[in-house]
C-alpha positions in Angstrom: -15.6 -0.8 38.1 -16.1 3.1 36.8 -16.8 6.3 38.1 -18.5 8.2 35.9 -19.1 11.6 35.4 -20.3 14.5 33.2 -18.1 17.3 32.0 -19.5 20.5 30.9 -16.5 23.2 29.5 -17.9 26.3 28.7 -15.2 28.2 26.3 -15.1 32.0 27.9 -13.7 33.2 24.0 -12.5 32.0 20.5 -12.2 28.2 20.1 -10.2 27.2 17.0 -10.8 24.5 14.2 -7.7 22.4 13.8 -7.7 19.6 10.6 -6.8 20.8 7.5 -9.2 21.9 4.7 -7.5 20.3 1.6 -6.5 17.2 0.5 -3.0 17.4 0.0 -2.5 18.6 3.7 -4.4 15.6 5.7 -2.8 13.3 3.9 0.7 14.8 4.9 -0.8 15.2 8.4 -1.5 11.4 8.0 1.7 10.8 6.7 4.0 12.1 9.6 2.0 10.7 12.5 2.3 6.8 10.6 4.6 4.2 12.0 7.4 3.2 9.2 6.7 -0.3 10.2 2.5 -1.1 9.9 0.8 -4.4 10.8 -0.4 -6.3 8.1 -4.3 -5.0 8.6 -4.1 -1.6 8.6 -5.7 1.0 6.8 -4.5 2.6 3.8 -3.6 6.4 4.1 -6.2 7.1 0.6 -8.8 5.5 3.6 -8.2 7.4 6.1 -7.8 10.9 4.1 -11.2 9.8 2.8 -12.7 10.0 6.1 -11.5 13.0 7.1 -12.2 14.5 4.0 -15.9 13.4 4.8 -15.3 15.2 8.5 -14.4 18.3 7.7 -17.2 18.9 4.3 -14.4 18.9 1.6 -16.0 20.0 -1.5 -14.7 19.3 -4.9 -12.5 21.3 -6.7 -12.1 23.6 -3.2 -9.0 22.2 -2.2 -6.9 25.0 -4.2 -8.9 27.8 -2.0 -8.0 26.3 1.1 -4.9 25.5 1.4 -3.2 26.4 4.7 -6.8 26.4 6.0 -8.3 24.9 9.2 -11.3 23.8 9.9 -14.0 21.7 12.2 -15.1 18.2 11.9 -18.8 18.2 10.7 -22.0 16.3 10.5 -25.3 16.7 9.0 -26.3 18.3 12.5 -23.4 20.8 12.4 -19.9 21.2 13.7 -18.2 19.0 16.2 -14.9 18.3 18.2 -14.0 15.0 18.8 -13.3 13.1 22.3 -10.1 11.9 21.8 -8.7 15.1 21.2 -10.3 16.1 24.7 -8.6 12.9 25.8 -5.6 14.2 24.2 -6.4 17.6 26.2 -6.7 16.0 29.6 -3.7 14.0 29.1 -1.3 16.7 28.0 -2.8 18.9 31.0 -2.2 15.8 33.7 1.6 16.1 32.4 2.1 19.5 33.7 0.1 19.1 37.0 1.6 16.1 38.4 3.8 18.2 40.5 1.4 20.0 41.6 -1.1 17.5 42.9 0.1 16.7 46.9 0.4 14.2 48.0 1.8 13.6 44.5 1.6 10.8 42.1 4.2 9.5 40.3 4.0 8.9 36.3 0.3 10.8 36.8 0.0 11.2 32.8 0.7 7.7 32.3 -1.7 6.8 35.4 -4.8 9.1 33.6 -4.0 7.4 30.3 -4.7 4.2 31.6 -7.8 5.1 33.9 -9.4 7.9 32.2 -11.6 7.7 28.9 -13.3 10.1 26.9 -16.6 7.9 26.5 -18.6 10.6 24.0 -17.0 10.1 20.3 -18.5 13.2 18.8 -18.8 16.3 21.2 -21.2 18.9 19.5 -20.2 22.6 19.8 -23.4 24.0 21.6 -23.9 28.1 21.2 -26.7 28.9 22.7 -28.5 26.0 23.3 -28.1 24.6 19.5 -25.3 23.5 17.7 -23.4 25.5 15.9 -24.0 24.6 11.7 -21.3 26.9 10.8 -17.7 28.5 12.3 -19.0 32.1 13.1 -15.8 33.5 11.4 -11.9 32.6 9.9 -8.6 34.1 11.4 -5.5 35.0 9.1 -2.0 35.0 10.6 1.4 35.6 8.7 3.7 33.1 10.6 7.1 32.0 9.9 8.0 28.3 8.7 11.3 26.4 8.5 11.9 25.0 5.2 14.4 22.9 3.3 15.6 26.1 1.8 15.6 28.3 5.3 12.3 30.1 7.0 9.9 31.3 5.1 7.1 33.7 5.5 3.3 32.1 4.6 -0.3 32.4 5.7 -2.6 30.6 7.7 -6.2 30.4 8.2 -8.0 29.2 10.9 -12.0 28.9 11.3 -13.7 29.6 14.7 -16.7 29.5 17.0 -17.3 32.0 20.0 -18.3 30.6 23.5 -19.0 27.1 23.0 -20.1 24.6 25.4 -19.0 20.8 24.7 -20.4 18.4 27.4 -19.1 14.8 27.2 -18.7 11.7 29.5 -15.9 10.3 31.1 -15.2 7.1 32.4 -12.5 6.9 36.0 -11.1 3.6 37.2 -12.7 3.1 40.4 -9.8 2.0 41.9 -9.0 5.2 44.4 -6.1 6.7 42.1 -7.6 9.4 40.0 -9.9 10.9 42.3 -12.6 14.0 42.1 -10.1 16.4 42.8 -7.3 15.1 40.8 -9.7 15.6 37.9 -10.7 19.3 38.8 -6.5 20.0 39.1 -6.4 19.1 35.5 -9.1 20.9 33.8 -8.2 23.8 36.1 -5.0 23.9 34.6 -6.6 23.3 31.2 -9.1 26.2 31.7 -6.2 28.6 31.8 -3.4 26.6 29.1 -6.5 26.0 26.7 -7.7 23.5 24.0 -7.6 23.3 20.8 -5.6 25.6 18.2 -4.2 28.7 18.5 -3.8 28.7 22.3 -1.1 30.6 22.6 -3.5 33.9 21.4 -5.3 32.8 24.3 -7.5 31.1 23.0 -9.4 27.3 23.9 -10.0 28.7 27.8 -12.9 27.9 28.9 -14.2 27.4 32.7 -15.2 23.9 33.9 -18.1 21.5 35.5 -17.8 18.0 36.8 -20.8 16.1 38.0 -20.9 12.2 39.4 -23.7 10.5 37.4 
């Protein structure tokens, strides 16, 4: 029923953290990407802030040193990116190529959706054949934000790693639509728009490897 296959993406530069690094942020993060209407089982917002405060190594009485701060998911092996932001990635990238792919496919982001998954949960960031324990350094940007009250100048900090490699599976419908090819259209468009934060400093590029296992 699937095609499988490994992808290797080997960032040329900078890749960017992108969850917050204080409480008060993730659970406003959490707060506008939640329905207004939730099924009866769901998990409470305090929940799911508690797990991402356990991602990303929160540490008490931090939170007042980090606001406007982003970070990487971690584990007790080192930092991480996870697959459905990839899957996130590939999706956003399919959207952009479908005219581009001859002969083309109509409603291609909503075909990859459907056929392609990211099947590797937790993708370590490798540097150097081990994975990275710690971001290797923190950017600061003024930027400008729109406010009740009008724009407003603030800061923002983001944590990096240089030239990692994140290898990961993904599983295609073997059903002849998203083919080989297809699949090298959208990372090579993804190799050049980038992943992750902070893309449009160029950022997140990174060349590409697919492999049939």
């Amino acid at each position: 029923m699937w095609n499988r296959y490994e992808v290797e993406l080997k960032m040329t530069g900078h890749f960017a953290a992108s969850l917050p690094r204080t409480r008060e942020e993730i659970e406003k993060m959490l707060e506008n990407r939640t329905s207004a209407k939730l099924p009866e089982d769901f998990i409470s917002l305090e929940e799911l802030a508690d797990e991402i405060v356990e991602k990303v190594g929160i540490q008490e009485g931090e939170d007042e040193l980090k606001y406007g701060w982003a970070t990487f998911c971690r584990s007790d092996d080192g930092l991480y990116y996870e697959g459905r932001c990839v899957r996130g990635h590939i999706k956003d990238c399919a959207l952009q190529v479908k005219g581009a792919i001859k002969p083309e496919i109509k409603a291609l982001k909503a075909k990859v959706a459907n056929k392609v998954y990211v099947m590797t949960d937790i993708i370590p960031l490798m540097v150097n054949g081990e994975q990275a324990k710690e971001p290797v350094g923190t950017v600061q940007r003024f930027i400008q934000v729109m406010t009740m009250k009008g724009p407003r100048s603030t800061m923002k900090f983001v944590d990096y790693v240089e030239k990692p490699t994140l290898t990961f599976q993904l599983n295609v419908l073997d059903d002849g639509v998203i083919t080989e090819d297809i699949l090298s259209a959208i990372f090579e468009y993804g190799s050049v728009h980038g992943m992750g934060q902070e893309r449009s400093q160029g950022w997140g590029r990174y060349s590409y490897a697919i492999q049939k296992v």
